[in-house]
MARLO-47590 format. One record per residue: residue in one letter; x, y negated, z negated of N, C-alpha, C in turn. Coordinates in steps of 0.02 Angstrom, whole numbers, plus 50000, padded with zeros to 5 digits. Layout:
<atoms>
AXYZXYZXYZ...
</atoms>
This chain:
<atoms>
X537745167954331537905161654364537415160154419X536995163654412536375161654475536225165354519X536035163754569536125167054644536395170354667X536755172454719537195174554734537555169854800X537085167554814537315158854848537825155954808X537405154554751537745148854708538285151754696X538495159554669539135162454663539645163254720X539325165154773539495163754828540245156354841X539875152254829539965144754835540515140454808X540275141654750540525141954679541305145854698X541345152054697541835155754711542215153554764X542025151854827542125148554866542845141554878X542455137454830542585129954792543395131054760X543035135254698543805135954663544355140554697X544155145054763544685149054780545245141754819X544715137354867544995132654911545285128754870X545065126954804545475121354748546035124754721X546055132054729546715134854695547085135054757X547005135354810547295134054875547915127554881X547505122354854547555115954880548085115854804X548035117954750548435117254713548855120554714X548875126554730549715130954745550085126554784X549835125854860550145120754899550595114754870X549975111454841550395105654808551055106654763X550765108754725551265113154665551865116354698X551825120254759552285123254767552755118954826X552425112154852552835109354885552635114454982X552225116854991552195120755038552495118255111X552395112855097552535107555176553075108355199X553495106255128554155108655141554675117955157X554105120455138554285128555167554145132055243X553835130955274553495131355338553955128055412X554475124655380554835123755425555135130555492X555065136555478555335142555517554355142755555X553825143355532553245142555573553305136255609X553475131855594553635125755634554015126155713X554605129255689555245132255741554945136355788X554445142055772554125148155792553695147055843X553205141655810552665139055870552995134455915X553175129455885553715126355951554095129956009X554365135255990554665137656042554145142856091X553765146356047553185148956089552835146456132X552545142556092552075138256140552375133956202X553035131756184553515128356238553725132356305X553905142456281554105145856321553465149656358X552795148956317552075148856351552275144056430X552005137856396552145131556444552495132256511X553145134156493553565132256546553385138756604X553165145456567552915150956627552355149256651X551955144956633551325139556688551645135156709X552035135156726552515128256777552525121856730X552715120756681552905113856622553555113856615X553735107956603554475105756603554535103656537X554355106156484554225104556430554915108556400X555235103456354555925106856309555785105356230X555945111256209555945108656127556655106556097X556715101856063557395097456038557365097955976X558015100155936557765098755847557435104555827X557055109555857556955113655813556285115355830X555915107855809555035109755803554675105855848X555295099855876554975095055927554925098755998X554255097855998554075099756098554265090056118X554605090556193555005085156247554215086856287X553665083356308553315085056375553075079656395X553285076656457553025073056515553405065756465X553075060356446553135054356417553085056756334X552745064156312552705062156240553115067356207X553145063956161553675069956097553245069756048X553045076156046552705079355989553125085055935X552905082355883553325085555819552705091055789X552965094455788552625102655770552695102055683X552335100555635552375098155594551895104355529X552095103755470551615108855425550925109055447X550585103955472549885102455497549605106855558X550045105855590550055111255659550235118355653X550285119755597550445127455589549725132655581X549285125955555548495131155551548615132455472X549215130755421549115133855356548295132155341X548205126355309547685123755304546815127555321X547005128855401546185130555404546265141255397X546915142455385546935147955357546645149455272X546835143555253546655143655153545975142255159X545395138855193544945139555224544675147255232X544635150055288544555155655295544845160155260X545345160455222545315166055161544905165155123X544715157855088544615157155028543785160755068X543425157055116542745160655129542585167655113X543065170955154542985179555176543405181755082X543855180755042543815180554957543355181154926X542865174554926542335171654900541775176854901X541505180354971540995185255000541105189854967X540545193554919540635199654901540345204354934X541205210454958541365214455008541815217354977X542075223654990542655228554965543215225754975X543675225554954544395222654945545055224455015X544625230955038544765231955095544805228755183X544045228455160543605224455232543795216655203X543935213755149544125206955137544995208055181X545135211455152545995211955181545945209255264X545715215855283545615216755368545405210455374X544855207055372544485201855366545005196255392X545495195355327545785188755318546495191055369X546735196755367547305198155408547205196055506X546555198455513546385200055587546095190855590X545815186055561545995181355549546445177555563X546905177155528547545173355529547945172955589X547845180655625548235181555675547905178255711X547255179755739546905178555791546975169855813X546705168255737546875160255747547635155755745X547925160855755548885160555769548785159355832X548335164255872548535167055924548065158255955X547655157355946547275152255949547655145455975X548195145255906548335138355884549045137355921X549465143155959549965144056010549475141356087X548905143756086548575143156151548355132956133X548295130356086547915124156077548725120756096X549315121656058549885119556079550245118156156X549985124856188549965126456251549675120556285X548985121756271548575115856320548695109256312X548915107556262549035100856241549715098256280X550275102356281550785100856321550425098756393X550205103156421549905103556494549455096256473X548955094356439548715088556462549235082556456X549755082656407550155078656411550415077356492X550595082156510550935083356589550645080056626X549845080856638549485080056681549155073256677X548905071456611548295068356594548485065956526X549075062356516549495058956453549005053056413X548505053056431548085047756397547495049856360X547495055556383546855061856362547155065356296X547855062856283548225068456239547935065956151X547655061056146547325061356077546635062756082X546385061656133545815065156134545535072856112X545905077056147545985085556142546425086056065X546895081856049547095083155996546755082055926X546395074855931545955075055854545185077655867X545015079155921544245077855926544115088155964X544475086156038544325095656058544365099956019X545105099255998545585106155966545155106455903X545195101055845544665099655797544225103655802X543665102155838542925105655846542975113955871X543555113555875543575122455912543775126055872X544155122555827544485125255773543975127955715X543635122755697542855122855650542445128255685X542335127655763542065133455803542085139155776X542825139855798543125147555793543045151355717X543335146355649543285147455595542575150955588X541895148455604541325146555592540965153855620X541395155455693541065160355716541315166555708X542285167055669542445172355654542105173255596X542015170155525541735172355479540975174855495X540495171455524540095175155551540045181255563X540395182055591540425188855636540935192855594X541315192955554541725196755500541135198655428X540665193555423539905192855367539465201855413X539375200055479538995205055511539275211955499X539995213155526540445218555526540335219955452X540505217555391540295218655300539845222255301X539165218055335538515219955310538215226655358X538685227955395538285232655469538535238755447
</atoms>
């Protein structure tokens, strides 16, 4: 099949298209409701030990300052997780260091996407007009960041 780019790639492609089709197929949106519940309340009980008056209502809704934000399948990170598996999958590496790889992953950018929740309350608090800003455009680019520079650096750890 070529290269090992092109297999690379290739491999790549169809892991993220079998991604995007389990999802669909399996209705995923609708399962994630308990990660929904999980980050909401984390990130809410983050919040409020930095001085936020932020309440979650319903389950997955964060209450902060003027806005109500709904903690939704989107905000869970599934997405740029099927992403980063499908990459660190794709890379041929032992099945092992892929594991570790995608496990130390997931968390990290858990741990990430509680801290992006976090801040977002707080600009709501503070700076309620700034709150789509940091939400489609900061968090966005940090997100691609982070993805961009853990695989990196998970490619080095493989090859070292």
């Amino acid at each position: 099949m070529g290269s090992p780019l092109v297999r690379f790639t290739a491999s790549f492609f169809v892991l993220l298209l079998g991604f995007s089709v389990l999802s669909a197929a399996t209705a995923l949106q609708n399962h994630l409701h308990m990660a929904e519940v999980g980050l909401a309340a984390t990130a809410t009980w983050i919040a409020q030990r930095l001085g936020s008056t932020a309440e979650v209502v319903n389950g997955n809704t964060i209450i902060a300052g003027t806005l109500s934000m709904n903690i939704n399948h989107e905000c869970t990170g599934v997405f740029v997780f099927f992403v980063l598996a499908s990459f660190i999958a794709a890379y041929p590496a032992r099945i092992s260091a892929k594991a570790i790889g995608i496990v130390i992953g997931i968390m990290g950018l858990t741990l990430v996407n509680v801290i992006r929740i976090v801040t977002l309350v707080r600009v709501v608090e503070f700076y309620p007009g700034l709150f789509a800003y940091f939400h489609e455009y900061v968090w966005q680019g940090a997100f691609l960041m982070l993805v961009t520079v853990y695989a990196m650096s998970w490619v080095e750890w493989v090859r070292g």
